[in-house]
C-alpha positions in Angstrom: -15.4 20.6 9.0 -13.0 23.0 9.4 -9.7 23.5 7.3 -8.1 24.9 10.4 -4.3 23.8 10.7 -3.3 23.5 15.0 0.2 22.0 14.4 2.1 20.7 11.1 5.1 18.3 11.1 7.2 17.1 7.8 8.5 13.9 8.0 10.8 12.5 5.1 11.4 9.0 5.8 13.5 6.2 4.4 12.7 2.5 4.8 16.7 2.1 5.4 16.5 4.2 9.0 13.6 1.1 10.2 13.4 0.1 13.7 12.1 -3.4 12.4 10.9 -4.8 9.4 11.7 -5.2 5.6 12.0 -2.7 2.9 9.0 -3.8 1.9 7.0 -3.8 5.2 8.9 -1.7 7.8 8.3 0.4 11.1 9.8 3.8 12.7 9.8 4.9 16.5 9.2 8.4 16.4 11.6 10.3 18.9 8.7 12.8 19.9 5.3 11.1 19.9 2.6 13.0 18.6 -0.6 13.8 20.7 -4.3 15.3 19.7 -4.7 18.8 21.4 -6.4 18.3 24.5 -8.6 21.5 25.5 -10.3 21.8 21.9 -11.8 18.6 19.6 -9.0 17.7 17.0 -8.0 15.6 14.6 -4.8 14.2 12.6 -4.6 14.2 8.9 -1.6 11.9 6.9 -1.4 14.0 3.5 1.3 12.4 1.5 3.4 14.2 -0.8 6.0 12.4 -2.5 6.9 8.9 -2.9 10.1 7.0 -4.5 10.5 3.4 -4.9 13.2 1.3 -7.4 11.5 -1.2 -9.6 13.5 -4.1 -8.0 10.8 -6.6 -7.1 10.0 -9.4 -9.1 6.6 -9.2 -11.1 6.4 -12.6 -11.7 7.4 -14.8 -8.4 6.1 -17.6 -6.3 2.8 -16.5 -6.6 1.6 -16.3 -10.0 4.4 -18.3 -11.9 2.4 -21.6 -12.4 0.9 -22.7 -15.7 -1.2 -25.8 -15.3 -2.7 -28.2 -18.1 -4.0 -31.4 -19.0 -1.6 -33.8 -22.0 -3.7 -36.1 -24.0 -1.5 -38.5 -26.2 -3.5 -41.4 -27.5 -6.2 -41.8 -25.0 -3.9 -41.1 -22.2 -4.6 -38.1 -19.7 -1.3 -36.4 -18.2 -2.4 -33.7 -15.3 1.0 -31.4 -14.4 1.8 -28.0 -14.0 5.4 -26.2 -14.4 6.6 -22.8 -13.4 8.4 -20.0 -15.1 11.1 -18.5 -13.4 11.2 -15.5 -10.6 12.0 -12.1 -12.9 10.3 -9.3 -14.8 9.8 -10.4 -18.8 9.4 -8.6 -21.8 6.9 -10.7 -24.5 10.1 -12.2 -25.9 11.9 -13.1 -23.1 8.3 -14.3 -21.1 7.4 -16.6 -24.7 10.9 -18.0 -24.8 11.1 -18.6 -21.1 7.3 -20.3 -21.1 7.9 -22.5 -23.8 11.0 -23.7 -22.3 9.8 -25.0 -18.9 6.8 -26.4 -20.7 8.8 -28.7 -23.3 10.9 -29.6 -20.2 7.6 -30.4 -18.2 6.2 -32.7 -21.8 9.3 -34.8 -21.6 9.2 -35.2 -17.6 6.1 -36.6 -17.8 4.9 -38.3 -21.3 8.7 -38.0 -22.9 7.1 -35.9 -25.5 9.1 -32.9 -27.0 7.4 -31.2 -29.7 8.8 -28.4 -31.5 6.1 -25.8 -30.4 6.0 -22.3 -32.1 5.2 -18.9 -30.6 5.1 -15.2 -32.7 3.8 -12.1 -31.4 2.4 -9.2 -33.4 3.0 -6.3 -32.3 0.0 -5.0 -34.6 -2.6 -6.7 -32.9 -0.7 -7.4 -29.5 -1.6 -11.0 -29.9 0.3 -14.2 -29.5 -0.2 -17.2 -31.9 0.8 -20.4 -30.4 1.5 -23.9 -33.5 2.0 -27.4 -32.0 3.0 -29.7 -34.4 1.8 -32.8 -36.5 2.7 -36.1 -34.3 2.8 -39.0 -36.8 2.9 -41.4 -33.6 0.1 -40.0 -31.5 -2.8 -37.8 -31.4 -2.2 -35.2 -29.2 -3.6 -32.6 -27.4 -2.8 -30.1 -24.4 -5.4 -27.9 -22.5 -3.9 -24.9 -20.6 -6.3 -24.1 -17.1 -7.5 -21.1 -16.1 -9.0 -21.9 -13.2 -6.3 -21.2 -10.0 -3.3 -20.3 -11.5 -4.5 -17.2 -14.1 -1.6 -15.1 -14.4 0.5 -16.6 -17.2 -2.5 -17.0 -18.9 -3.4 -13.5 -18.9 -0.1 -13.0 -19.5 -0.2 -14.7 -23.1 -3.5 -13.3 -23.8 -5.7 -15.6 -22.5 -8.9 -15.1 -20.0 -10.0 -18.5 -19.9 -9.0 -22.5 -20.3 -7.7 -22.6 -24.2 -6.0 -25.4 -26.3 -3.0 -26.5 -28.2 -4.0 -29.3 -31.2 -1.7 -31.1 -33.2 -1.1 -30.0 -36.4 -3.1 -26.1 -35.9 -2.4 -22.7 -34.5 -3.9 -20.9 -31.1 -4.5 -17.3 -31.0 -4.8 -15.1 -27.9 -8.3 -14.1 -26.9 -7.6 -10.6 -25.1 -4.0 -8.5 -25.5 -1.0 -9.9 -23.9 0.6 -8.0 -20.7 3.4 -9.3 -19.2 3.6 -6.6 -16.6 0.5 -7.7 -14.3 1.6 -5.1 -11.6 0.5 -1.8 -12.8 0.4 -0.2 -9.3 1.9 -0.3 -6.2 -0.2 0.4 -3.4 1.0 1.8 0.3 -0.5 0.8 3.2 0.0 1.2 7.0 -0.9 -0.3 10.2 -0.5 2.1 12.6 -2.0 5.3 10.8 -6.0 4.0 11.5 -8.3 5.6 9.1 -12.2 5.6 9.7 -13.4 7.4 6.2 -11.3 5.1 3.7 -12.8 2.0 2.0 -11.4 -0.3 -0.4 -13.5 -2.9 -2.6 -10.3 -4.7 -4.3 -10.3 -8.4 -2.8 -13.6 -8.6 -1.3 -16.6 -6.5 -1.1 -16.4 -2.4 0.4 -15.2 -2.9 3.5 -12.4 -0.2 6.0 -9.0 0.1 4.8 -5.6 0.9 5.4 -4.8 1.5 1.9 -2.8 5.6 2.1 -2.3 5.7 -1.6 -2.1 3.9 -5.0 1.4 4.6 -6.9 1.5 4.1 -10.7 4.2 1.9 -12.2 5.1 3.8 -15.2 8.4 2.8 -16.1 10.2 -0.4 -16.9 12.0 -2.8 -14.6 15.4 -1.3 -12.5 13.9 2.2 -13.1 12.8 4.3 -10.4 9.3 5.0 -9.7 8.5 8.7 -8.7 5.5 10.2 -7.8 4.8 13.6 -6.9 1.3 14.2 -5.6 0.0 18.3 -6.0 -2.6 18.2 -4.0 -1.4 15.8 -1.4 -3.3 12.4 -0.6 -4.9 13.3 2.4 -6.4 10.5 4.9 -7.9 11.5 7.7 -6.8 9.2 11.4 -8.6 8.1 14.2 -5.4 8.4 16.1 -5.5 9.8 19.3 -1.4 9.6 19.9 1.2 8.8 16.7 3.9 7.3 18.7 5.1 4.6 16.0 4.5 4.4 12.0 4.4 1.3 9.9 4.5 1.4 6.2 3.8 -1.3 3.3 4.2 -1.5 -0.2 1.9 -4.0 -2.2 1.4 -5.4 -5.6 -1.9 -4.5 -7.4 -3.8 -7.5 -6.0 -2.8 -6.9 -2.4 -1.8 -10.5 -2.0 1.4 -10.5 -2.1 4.7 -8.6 -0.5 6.6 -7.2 -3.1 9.4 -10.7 -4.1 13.1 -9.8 -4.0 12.4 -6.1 -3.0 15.0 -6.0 -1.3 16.2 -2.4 -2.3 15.1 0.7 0.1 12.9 4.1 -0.7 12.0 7.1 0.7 9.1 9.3 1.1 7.9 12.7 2.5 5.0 13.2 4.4 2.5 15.6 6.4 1.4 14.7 9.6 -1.4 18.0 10.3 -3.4 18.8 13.6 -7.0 20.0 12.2 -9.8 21.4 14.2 -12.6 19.5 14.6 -16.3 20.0 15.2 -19.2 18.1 17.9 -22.3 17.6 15.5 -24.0 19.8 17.9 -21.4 22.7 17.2 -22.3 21.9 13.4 -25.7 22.4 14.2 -25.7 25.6 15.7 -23.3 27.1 13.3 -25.5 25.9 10.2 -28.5 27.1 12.0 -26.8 30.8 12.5 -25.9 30.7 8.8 -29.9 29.8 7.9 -30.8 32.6 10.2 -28.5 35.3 9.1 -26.8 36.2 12.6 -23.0 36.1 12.3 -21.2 32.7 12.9 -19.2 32.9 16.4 -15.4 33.1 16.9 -15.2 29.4 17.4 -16.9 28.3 13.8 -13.2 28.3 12.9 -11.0 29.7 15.9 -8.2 31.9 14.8 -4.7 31.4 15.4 -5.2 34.7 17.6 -7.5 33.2 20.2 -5.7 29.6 20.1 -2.8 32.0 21.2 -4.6 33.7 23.8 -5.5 30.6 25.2 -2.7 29.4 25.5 -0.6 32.5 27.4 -4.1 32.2 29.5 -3.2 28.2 30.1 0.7 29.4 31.1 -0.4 32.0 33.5 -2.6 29.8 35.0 0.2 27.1 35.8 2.1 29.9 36.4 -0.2 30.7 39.6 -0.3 27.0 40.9 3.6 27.1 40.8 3.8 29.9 42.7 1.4 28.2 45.5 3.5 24.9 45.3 6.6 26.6 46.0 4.9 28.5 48.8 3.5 25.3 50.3 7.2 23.7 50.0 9.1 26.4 52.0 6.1 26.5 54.9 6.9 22.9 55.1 10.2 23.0 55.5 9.9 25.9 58.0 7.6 23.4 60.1 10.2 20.9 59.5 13.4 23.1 61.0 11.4 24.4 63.9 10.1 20.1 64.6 14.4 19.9 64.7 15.0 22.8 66.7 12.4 21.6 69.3 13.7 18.3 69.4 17.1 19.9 70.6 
């Protein structure tokens, strides 16, 4: 493949000049429509080169706020679940607000409100969770892992764990209340053959452009500079229309409240392109020691004199059109002049 650049065009972009859409999922018209070279094989190439977003979604929303569990008080089985609220956390703030919504859940449902501890260490990055001795019943509640894992992993725990009366419960992995890690950017329009993605479900095409690290805390701005550029190659034939997306880490989900607007700058590049059987001579000439020909890649030089060659030549046919139109309208004055 060759490295050979036909046209270039630098496109900063922000998600607040949209023709349609959100921040989060948006599209652009572009004024001049782009379009593969037609007299030699081609191809575009999206190489991405910086990226800005503000770290004003919501990592914990809708979609990953609900704990549920299992209350056992005296024989009795309570199923329920309760969610924390929409927001970014830090381990405090996430153990105070969990605790919370779950005592208010315990006295919805059984009117049970136990004084239940929480402490972190920030030595081992654990959390150790104490419920109480309950001189009136024996009691104990089972947290699920099963659908709803994120506040579990979120508190340290990979799999369905327990709170008995009168004992503690430690967390089995190290908490992270900041499930998003990375941001990923996607795109509907710019159709890419060579990229792959096994994130969700097994390797399959994507239209994943590039993963952006989150590497600073909530209401920060996250800036990437990427030296060398991401580079996808398209199947596009004609760029008339770009659509951009920004994801969470599982793909699942729109960024929630992102409601703030960022900006990127791109590189849309025309690159020559080679028919396998072009491939194959030019490899076989290399085997055989003979010099590779002018087109194994073509220089700027002869795409030039291809072109001045392509201008003189419509040059020549306009010159023959115009002829054509003033014999016709000679034919046409004499028909008049007759006709007198």
């Amino acid at each position: 493949m060759s490295d050979t650049i036909i046209n270039s065009y630098n496109y900063y972009i922000s998600s607040a000049q949209r023709d349609s859409g959100s921040p989060a999922d948006f599209t652009i018209f572009l004024k001049t429509p782009l379009f593969l070279n037609g007299t030699i094989a081609s191809e575009f190439r999206f190489k991405l080169q910086y990226i800005q977003v503000p770290f004003s979604f919501s990592q914990f929303n809708t979609q990953n706020s609900k704990t549920n569990y299992i209350l056992t008080r005296n024989g009795i089985v309570y199923n329920s679940d309760f969610s924390i609220a929409t927001g970014n956390y830090n381990i405090n703030t996430f153990l105070t607000e969990w605790i919370t919504k779950l005592k208010l859940s315990l006295v919805a449902i059984a009117g049970y409100n136990p004084l239940i501890t929480a402490t972190y260490s920030s030595d081992t990055n654990l959390c150790t969770f104490a419920l109480p001795a309950d001189i009136h019943a024996d009691t104990s509640i089972l947290f699920l892992n099963t659908t709803n894992i994120a506040v579990n992993l979120a508190l340290g725990f990979n799999a369905n764990w327990t709170l008995l009366q009168n004992s503690s419960t430690t967390s089995q992995i190290d908490v992270n209340v900041s499930p998003s890690r990375n941001l990923y950017l996607l795109s509907d329009t710019l159709i890419q053959g060579r990229t792959f993605d096994a994130i969700n479900t097994g390797i399959s095409n994507s239209n994943i452009l590039s993963i952006v690290p989150i590497s600073v805390q909530p209401n920060q701005y996250i800036t990437m500079y990427y030296n060398p550029a991401i580079t996808s190659i398209l199947n596009n034939a004609v760029i008339d229309k770009i659509n951009f997306q920004l994801k969470d880490q599982s793909l699942n989900n729109d960024l929630i409240d992102f409601d703030l607007d960022y900006t990127l700058f791109f590189i849309i590049e025309e690159h020559r392109s080679f028919t396998s059987r072009e491939m194959t001579e030019n490899i076989s000439n290399l085997r055989a020691g003979t010099s590779m020909p002018q087109s194994f890649p073509p220089q700027f030089d002869d795409v030039e004199q291809r072109r001045e060659k392509l201008m003189r030549a419509r040059g020549k046919l306009t010159g023959k059109l115009l002829k054509i139109k003033d014999e016709l309208e000679n034919k046409i004055l004499a028909t008049d002049k007759d006709d007198e």
